[in-house]
C-alpha positions in Angstrom: 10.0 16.9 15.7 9.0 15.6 19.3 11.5 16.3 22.0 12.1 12.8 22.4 13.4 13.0 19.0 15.8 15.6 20.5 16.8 13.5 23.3 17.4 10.3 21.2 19.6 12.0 19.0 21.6 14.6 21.3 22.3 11.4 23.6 23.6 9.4 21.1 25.7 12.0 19.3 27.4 12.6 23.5 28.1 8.8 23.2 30.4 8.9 19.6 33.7 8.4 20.7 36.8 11.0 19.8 38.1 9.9 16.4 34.9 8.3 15.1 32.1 9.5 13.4 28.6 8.4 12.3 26.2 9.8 9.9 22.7 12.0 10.2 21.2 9.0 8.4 22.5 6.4 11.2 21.7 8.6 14.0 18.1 8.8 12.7 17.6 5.5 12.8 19.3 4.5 16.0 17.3 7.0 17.4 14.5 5.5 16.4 13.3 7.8 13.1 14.6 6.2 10.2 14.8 8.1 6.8 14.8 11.4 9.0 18.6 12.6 8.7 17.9 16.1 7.4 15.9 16.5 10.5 19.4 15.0 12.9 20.9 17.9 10.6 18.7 20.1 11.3 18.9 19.6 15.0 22.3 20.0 15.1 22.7 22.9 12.9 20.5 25.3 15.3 21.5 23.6 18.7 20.0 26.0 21.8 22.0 27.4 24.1 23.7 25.7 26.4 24.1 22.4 24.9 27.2 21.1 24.2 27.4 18.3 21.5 30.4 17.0 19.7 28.7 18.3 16.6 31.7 17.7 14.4 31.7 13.6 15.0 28.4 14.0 12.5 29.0 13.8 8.8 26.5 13.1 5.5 26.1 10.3 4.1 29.3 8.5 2.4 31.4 10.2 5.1 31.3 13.6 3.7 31.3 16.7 5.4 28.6 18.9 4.8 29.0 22.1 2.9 32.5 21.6 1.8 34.6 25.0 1.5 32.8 26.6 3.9 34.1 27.4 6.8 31.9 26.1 9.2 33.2 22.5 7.0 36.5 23.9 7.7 36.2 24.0 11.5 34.5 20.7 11.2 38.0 19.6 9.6 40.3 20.9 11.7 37.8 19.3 14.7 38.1 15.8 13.3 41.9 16.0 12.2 42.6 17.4 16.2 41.1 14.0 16.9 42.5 12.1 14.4 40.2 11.6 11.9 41.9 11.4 8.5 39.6 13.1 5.8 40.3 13.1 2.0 41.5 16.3 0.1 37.4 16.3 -0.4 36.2 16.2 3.1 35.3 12.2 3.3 35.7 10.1 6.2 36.3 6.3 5.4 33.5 5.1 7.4 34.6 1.6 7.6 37.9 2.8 9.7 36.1 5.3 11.3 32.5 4.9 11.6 30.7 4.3 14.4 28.8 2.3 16.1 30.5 -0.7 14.1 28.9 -3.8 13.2 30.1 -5.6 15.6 29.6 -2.8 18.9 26.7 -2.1 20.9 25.1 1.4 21.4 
């Protein structure tokens, strides 16, 4: 992907807000690259060195955390319960209480 790609989508994932999430499949397209979430996931699996993303805030589609019973899913857990992000004995995030951007916010 172009490094604008990488921009788009690092700066928006630096904008979620603690206690929300949004999905690869949202980011992609507020970024500008609709239907390319596994690329967002991608991207944010193998970040370089020295950036520092709140990673965690990122979850598939339906509000599910990715790789469940892992335990990278497992940090991701813990990361969004520290914030206050309720998840479901499954690893899903209601969206509609804590997705973000709402409908009704700007990015």
């Amino acid at each position: 992907m172009p490094p604008e790609f990488a921009r788009a989508v690092l700066g928006l994932v630096a904008r979620i807000p603690p206690g929300r999430v949004s999905t690869y499949g949202r980011l992609a397209e507020l970024a500008g690259w609709p239907r390319h979430s596994r690329h967002v996931g991608h991207l944010l699996g193998h970040l370089p060195d020295g950036v520092s993303v709140p990673w965690q805030r990122v979850v598939g589609a339906g509000g599910r955390i990715a790789r469940p019973g892992t335990p990278g899913a497992d940090y991701q857990r813990l990361l969004l319960e520290h914030e206050g992000v309720v998840l479901s004995a499954s690893g899903r995030v209601d969206l509609k209480r804590y997705g973000w951007p709402a409908a009704a916010e700007d990015v």
